[in-house]
N, CA, C and O atoms as a Maestro MAE file, in Angstrom:
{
 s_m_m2io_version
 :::
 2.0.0
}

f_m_ct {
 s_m_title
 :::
 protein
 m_atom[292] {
  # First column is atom index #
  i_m_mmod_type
  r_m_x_coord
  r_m_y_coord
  r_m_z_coord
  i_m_residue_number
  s_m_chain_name
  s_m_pdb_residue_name
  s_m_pdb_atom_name
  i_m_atomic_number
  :::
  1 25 -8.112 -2.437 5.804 1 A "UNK " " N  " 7
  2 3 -7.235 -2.231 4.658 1 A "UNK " " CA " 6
  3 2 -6.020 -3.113 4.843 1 A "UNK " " C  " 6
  4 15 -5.136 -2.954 5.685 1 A "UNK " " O  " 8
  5 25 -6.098 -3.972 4.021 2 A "UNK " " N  " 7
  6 3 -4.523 -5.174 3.951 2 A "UNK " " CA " 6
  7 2 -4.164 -5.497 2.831 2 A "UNK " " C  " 6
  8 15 -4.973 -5.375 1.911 2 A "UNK " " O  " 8
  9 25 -3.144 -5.891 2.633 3 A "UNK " " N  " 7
  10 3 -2.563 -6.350 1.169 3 A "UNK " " CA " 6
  11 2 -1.929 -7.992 1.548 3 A "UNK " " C  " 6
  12 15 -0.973 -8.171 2.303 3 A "UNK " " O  " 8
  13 25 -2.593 -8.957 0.938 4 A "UNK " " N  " 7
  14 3 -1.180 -9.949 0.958 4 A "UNK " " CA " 6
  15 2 -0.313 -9.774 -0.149 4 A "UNK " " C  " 6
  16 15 -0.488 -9.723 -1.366 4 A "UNK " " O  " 8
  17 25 0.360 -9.719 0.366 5 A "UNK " " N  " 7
  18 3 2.210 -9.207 0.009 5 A "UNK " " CA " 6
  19 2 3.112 -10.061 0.493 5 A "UNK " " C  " 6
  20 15 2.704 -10.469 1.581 5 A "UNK " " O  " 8
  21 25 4.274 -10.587 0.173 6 A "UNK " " N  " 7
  22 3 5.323 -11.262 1.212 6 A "UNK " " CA " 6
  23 2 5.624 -10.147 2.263 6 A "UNK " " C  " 6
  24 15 5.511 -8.927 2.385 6 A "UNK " " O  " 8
  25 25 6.200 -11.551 3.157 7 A "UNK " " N  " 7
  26 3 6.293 -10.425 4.869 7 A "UNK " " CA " 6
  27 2 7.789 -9.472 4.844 7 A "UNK " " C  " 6
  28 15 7.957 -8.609 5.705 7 A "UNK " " O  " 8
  29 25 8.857 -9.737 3.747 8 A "UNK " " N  " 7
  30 3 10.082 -8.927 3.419 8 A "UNK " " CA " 6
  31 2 9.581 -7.561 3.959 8 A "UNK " " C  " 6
  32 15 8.512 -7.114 3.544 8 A "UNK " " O  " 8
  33 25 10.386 -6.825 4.953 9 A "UNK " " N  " 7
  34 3 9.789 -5.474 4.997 9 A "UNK " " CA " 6
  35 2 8.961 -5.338 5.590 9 A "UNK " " C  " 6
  36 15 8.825 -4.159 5.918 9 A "UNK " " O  " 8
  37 25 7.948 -6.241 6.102 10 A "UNK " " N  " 7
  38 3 6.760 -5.809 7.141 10 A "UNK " " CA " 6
  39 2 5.815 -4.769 5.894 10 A "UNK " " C  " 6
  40 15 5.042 -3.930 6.357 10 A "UNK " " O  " 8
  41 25 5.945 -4.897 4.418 11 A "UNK " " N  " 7
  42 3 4.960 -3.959 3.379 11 A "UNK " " CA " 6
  43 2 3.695 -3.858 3.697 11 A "UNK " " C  " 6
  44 15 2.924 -2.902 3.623 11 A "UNK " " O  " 8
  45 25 3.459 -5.664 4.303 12 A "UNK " " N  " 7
  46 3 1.854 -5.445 4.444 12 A "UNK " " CA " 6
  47 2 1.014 -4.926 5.583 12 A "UNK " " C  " 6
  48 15 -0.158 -4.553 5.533 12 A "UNK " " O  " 8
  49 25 1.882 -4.974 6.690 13 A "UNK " " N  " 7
  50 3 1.265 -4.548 7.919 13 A "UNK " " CA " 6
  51 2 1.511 -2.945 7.799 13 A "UNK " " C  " 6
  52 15 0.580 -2.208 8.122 13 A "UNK " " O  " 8
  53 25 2.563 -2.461 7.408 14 A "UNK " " N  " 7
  54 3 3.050 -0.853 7.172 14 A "UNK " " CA " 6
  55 2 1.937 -0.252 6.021 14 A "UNK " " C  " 6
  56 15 1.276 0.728 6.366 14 A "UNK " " O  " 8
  57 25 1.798 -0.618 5.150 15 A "UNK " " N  " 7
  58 3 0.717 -0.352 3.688 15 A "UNK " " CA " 6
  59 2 -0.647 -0.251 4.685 15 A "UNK " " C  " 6
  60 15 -1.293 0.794 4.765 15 A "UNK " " O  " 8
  61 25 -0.910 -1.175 5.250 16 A "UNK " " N  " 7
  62 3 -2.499 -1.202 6.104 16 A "UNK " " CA " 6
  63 2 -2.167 -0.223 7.516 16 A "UNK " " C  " 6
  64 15 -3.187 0.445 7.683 16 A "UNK " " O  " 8
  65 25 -1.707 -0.066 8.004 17 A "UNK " " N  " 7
  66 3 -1.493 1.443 9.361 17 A "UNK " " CA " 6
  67 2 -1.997 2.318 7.745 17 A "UNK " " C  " 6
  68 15 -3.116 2.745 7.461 17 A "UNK " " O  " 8
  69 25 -0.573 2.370 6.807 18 A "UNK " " N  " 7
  70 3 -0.773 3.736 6.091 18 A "UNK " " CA " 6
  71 2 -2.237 3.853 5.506 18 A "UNK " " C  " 6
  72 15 -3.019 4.759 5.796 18 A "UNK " " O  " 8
  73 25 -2.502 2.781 4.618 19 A "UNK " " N  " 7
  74 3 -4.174 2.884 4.396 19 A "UNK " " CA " 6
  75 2 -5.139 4.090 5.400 19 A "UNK " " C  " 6
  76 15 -5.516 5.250 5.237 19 A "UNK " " O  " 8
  77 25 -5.282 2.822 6.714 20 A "UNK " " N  " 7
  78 3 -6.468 3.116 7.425 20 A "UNK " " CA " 6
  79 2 -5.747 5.148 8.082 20 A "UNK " " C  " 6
  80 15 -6.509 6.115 8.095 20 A "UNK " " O  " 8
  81 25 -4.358 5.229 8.476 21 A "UNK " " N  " 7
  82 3 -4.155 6.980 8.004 21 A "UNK " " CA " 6
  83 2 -4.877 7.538 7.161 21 A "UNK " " C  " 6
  84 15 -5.819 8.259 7.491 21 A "UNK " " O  " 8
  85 25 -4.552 7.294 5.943 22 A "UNK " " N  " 7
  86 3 -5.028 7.922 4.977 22 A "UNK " " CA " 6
  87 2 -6.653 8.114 4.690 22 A "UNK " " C  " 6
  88 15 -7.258 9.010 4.100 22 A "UNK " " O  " 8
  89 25 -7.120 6.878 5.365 23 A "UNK " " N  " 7
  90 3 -8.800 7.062 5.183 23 A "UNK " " CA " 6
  91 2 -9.103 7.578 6.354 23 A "UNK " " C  " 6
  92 15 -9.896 8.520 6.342 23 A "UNK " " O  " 8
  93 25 -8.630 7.168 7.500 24 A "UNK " " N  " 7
  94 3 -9.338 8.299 8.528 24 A "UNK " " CA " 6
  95 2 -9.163 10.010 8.417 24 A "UNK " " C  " 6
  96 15 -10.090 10.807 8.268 24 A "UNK " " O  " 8
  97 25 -7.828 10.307 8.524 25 A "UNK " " N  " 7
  98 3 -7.850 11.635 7.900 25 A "UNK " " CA " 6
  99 2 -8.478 12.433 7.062 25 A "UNK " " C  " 6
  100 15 -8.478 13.643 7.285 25 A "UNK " " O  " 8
  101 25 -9.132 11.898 5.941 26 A "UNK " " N  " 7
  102 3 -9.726 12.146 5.026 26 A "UNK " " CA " 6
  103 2 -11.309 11.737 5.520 26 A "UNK " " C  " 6
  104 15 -12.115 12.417 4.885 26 A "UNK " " O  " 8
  105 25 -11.810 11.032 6.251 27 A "UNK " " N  " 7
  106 3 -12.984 11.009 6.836 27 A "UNK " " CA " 6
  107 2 -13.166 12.124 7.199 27 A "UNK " " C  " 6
  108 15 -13.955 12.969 6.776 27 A "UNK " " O  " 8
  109 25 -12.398 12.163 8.044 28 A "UNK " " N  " 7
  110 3 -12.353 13.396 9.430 28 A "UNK " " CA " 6
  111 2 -13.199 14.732 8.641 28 A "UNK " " C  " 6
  112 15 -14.345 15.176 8.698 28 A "UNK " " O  " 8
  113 25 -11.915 15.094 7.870 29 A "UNK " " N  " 7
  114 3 -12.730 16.374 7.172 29 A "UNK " " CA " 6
  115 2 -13.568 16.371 6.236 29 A "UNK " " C  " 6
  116 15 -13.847 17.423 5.662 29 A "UNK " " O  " 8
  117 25 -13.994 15.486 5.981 30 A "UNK " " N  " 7
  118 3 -14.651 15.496 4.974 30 A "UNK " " CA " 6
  119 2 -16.369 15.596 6.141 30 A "UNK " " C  " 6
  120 15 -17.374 16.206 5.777 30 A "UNK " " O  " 8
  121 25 -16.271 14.979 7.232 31 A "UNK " " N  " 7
  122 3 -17.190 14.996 8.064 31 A "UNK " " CA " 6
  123 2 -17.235 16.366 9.053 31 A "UNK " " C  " 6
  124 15 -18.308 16.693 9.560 31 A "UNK " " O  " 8
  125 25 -16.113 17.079 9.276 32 A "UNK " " N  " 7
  126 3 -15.954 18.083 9.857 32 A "UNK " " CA " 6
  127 2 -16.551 19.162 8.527 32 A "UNK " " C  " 6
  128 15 -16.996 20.244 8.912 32 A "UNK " " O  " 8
  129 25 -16.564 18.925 7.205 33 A "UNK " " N  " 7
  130 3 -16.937 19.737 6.083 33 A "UNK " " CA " 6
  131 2 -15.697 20.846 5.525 33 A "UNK " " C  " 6
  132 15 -15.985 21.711 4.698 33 A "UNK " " O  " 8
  133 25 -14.452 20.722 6.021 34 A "UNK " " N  " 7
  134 3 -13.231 21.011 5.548 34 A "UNK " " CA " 6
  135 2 -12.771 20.461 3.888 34 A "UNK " " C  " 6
  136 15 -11.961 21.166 3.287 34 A "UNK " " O  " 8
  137 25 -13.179 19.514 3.371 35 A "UNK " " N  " 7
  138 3 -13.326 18.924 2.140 35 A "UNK " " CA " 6
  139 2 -14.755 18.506 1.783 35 A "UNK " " C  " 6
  140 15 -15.776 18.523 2.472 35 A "UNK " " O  " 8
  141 25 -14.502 18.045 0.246 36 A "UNK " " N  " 7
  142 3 -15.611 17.983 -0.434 36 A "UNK " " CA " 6
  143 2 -15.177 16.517 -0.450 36 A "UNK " " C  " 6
  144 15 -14.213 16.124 0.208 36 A "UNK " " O  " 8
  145 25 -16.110 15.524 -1.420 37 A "UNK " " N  " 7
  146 3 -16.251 14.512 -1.565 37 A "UNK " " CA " 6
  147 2 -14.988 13.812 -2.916 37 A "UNK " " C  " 6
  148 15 -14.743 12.650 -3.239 37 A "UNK " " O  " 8
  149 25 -14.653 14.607 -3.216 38 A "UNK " " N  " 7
  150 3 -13.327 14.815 -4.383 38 A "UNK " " CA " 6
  151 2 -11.756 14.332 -3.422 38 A "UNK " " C  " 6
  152 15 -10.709 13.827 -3.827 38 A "UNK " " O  " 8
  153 25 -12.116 14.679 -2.284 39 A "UNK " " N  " 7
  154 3 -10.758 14.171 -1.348 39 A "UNK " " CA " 6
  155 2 -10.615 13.279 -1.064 39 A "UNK " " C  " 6
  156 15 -9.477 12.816 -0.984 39 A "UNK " " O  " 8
  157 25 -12.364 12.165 -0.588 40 A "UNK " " N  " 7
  158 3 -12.766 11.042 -0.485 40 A "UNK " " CA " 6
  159 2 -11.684 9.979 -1.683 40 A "UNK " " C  " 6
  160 15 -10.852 9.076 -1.600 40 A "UNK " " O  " 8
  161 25 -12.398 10.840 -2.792 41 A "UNK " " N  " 7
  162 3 -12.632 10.214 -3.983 41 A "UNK " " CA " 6
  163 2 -10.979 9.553 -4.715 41 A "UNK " " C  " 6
  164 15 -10.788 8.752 -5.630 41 A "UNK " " O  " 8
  165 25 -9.913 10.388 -3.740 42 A "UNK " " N  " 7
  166 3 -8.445 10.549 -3.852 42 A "UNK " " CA " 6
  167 2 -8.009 9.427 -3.443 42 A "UNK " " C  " 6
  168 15 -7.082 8.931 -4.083 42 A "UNK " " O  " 8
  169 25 -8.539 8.711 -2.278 43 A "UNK " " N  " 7
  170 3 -8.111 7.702 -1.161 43 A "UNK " " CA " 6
  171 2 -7.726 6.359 -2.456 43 A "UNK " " C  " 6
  172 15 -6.606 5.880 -2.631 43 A "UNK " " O  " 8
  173 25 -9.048 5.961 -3.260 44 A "UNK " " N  " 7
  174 3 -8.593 4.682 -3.973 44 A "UNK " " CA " 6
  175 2 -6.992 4.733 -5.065 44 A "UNK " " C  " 6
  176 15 -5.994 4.015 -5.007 44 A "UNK " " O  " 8
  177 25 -7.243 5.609 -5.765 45 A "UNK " " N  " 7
  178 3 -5.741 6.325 -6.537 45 A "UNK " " CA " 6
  179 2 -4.794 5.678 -5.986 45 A "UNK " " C  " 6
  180 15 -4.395 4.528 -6.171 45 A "UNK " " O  " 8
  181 25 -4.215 7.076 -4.795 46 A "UNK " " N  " 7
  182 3 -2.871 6.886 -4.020 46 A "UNK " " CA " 6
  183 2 -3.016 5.861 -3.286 46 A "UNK " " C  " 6
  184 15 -1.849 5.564 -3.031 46 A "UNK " " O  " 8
  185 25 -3.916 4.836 -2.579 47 A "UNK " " N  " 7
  186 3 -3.462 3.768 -2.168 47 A "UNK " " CA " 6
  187 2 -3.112 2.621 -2.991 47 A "UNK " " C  " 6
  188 15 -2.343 1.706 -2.695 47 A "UNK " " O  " 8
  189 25 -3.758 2.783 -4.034 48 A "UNK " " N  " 7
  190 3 -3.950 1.517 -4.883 48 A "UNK " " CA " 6
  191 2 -2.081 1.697 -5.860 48 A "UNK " " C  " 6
  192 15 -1.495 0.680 -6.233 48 A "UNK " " O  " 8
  193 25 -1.669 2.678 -6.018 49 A "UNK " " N  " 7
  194 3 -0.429 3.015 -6.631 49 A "UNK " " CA " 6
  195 2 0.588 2.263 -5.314 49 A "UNK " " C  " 6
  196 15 1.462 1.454 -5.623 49 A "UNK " " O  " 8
  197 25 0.305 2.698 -3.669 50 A "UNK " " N  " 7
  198 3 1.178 2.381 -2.708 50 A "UNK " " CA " 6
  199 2 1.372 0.977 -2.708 50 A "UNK " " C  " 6
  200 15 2.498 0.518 -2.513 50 A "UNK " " O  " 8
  201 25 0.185 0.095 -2.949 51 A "UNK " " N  " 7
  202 3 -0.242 -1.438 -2.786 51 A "UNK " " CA " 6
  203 2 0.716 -1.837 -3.751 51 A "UNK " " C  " 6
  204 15 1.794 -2.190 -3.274 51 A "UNK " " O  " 8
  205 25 0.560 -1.888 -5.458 52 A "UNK " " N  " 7
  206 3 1.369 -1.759 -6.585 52 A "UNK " " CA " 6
  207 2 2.927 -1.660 -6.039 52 A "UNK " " C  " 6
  208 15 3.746 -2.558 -6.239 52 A "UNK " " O  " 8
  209 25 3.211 -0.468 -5.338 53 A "UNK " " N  " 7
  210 3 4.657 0.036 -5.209 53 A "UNK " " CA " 6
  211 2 5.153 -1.112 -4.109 53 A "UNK " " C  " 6
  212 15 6.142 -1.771 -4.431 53 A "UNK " " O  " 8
  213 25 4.761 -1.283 -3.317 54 A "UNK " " N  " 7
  214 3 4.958 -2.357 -2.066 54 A "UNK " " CA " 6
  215 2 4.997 -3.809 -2.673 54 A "UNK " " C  " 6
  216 15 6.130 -4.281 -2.574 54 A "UNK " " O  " 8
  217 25 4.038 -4.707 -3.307 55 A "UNK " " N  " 7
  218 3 4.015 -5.291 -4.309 55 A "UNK " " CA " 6
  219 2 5.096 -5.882 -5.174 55 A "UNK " " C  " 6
  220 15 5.404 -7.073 -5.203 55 A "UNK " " O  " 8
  221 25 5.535 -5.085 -5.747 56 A "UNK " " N  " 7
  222 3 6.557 -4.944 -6.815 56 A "UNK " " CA " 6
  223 2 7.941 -5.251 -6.163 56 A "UNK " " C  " 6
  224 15 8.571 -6.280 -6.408 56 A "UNK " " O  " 8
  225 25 8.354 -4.288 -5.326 57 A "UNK " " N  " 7
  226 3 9.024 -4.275 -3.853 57 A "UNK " " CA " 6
  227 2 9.262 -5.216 -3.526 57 A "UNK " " C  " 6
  228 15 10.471 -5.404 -3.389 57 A "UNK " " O  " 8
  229 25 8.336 -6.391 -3.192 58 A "UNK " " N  " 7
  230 3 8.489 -7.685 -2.338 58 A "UNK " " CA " 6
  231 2 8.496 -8.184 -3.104 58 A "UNK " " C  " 6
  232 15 7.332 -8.520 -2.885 58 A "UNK " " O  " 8
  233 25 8.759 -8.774 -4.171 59 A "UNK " " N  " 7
  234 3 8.116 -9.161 -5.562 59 A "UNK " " CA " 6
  235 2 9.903 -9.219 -5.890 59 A "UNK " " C  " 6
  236 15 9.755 -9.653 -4.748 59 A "UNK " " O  " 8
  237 25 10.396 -9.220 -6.017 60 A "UNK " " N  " 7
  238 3 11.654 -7.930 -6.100 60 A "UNK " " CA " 6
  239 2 12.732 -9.151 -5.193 60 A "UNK " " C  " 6
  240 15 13.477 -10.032 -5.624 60 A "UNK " " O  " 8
  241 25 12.356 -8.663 -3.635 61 A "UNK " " N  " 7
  242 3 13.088 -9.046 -2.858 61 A "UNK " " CA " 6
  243 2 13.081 -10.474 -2.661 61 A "UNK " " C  " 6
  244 15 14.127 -11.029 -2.325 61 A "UNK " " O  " 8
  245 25 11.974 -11.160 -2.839 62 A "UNK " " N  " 7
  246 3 11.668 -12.835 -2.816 62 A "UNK " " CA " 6
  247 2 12.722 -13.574 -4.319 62 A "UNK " " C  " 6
  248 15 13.509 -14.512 -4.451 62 A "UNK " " O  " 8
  249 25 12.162 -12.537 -5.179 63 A "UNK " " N  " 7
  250 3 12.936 -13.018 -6.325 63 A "UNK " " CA " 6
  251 2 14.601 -13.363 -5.843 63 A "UNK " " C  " 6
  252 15 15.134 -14.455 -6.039 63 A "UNK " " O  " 8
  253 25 15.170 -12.364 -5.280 64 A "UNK " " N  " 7
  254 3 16.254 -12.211 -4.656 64 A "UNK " " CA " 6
  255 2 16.581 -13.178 -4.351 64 A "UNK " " C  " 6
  256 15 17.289 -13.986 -4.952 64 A "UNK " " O  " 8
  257 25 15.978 -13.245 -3.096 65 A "UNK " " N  " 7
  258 3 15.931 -14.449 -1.663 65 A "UNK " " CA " 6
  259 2 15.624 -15.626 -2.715 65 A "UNK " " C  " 6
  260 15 16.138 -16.509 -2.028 65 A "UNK " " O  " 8
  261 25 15.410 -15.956 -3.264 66 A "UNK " " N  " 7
  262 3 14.843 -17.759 -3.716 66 A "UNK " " CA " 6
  263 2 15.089 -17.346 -5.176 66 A "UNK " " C  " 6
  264 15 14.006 -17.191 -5.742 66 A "UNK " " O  " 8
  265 25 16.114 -17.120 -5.960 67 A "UNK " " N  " 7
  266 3 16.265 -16.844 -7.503 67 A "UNK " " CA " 6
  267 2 16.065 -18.455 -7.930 67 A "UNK " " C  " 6
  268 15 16.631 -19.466 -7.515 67 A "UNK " " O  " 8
  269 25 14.810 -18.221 -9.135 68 A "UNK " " N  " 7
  270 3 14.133 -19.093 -10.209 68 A "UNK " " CA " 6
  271 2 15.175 -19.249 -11.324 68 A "UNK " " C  " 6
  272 15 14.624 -19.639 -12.353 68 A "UNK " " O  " 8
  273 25 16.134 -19.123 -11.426 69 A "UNK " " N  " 7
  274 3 16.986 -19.903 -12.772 69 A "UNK " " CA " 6
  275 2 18.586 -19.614 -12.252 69 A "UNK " " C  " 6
  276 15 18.975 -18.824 -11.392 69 A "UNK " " O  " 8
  277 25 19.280 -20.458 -13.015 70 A "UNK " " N  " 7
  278 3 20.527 -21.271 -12.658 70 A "UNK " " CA " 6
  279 2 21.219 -19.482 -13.019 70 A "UNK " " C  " 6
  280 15 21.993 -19.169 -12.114 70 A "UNK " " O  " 8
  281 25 21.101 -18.546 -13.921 71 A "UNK " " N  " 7
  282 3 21.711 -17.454 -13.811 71 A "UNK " " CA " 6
  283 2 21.399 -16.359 -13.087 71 A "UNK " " C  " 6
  284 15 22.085 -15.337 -13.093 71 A "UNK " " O  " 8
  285 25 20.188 -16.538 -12.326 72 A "UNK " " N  " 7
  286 3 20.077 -15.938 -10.908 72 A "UNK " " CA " 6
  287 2 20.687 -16.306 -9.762 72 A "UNK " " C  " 6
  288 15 20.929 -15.441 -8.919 72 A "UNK " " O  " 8
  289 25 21.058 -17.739 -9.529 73 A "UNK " " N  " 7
  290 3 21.610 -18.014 -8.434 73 A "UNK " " CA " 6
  291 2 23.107 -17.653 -8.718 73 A "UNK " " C  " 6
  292 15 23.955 -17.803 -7.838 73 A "UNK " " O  " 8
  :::
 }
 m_bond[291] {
  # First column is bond index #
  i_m_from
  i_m_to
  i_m_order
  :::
  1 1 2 1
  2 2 3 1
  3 3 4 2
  4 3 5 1
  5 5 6 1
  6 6 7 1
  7 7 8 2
  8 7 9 1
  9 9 10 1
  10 10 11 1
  11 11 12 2
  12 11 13 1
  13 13 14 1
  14 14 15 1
  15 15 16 2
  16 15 17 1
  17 17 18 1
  18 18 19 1
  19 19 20 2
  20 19 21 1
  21 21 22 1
  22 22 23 1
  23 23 24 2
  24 23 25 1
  25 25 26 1
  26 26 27 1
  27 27 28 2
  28 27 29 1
  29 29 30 1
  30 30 31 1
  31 31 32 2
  32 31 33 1
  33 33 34 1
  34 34 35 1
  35 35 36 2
  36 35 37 1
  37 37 38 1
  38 38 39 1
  39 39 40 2
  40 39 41 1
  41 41 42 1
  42 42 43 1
  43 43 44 2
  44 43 45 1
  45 45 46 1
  46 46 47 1
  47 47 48 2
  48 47 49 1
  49 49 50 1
  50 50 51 1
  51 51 52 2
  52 51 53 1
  53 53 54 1
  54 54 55 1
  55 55 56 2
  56 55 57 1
  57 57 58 1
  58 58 59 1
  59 59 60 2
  60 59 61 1
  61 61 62 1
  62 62 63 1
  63 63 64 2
  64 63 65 1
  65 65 66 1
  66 66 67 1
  67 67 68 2
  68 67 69 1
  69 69 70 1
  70 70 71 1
  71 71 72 2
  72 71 73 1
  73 73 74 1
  74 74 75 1
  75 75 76 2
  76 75 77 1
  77 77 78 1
  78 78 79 1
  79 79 80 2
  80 79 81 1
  81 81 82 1
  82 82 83 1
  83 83 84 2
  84 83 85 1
  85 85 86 1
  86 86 87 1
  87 87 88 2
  88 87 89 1
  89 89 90 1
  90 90 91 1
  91 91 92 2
  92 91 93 1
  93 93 94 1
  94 94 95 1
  95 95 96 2
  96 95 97 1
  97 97 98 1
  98 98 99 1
  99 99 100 2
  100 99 101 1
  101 101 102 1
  102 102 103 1
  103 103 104 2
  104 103 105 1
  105 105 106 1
  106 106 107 1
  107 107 108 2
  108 107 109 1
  109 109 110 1
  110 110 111 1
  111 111 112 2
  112 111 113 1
  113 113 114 1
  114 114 115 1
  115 115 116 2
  116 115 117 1
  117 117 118 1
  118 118 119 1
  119 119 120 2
  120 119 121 1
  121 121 122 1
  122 122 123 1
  123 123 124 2
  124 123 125 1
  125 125 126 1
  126 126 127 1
  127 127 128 2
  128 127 129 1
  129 129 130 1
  130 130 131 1
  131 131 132 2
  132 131 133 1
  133 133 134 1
  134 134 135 1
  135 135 136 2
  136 135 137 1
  137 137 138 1
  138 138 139 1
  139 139 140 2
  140 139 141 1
  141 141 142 1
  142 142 143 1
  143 143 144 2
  144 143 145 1
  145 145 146 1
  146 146 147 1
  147 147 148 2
  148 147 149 1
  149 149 150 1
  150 150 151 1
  151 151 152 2
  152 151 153 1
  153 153 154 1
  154 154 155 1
  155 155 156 2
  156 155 157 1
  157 157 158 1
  158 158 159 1
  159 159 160 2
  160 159 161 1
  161 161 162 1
  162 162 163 1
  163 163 164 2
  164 163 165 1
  165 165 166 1
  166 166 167 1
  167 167 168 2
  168 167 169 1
  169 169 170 1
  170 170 171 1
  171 171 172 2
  172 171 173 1
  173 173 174 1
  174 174 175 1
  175 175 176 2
  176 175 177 1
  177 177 178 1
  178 178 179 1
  179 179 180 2
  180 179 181 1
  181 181 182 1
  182 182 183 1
  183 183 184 2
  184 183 185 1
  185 185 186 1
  186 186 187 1
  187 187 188 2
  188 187 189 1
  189 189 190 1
  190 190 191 1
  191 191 192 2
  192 191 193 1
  193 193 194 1
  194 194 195 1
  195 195 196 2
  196 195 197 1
  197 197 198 1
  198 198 199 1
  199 199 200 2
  200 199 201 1
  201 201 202 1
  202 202 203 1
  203 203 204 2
  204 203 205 1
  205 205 206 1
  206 206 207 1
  207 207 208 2
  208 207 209 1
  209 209 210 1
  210 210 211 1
  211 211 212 2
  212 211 213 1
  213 213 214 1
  214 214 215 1
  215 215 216 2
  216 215 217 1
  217 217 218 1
  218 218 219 1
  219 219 220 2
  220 219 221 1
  221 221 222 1
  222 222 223 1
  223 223 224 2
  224 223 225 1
  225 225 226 1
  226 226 227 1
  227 227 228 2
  228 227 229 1
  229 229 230 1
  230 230 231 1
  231 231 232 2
  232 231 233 1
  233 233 234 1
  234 234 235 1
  235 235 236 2
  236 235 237 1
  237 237 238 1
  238 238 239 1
  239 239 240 2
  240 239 241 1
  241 241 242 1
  242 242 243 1
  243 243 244 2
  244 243 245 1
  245 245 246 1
  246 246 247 1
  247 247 248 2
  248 247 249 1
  249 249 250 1
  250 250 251 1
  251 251 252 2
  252 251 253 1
  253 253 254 1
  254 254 255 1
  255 255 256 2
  256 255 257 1
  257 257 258 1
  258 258 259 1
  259 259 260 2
  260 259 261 1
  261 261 262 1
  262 262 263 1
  263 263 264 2
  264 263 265 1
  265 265 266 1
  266 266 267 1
  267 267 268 2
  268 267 269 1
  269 269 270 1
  270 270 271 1
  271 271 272 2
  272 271 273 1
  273 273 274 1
  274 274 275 1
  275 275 276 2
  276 275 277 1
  277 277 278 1
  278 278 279 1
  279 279 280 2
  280 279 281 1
  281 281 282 1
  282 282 283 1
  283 283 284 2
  284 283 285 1
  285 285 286 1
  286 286 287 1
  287 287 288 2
  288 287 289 1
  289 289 290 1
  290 290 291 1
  291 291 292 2
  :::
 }
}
């Protein structure tokens, strides 16, 4: 699980730990039989919103760092 993202923030290496959290945990029980396949089914959602949120974020901060028009700088 990785995102290229700019490196501002370390988003992409932090987003991928949180990913592969989020999917092992949710393995776990779902293999232990503590969840159903509906918990699985949760993982694409909330990561794909985190990727987006991180994204945007760096997206954001580059704009910052290197402003594209004479009334940004």
């Amino acid at each position: 699980a990785a995102h290229g993202v700019s490196p501002f923030g370390a988003r992409g290496a932090n987003s991928g730990v949180q990913d592969a959290d989020n999917l092992a945990w949710k393995l776990d029980w779902l293999l232990k039989g503590w969840a159903g396949p509906e918990l699985l089914a949760s993982y694409g959602p909330e990561r794909e919103y985190a990727a987006d949120e991180n994204i945007l974020n760096s997206t954001r901060a580059t704009d910052f760092i290197t402003p594209k028009s004479e009334i940004s700088r």
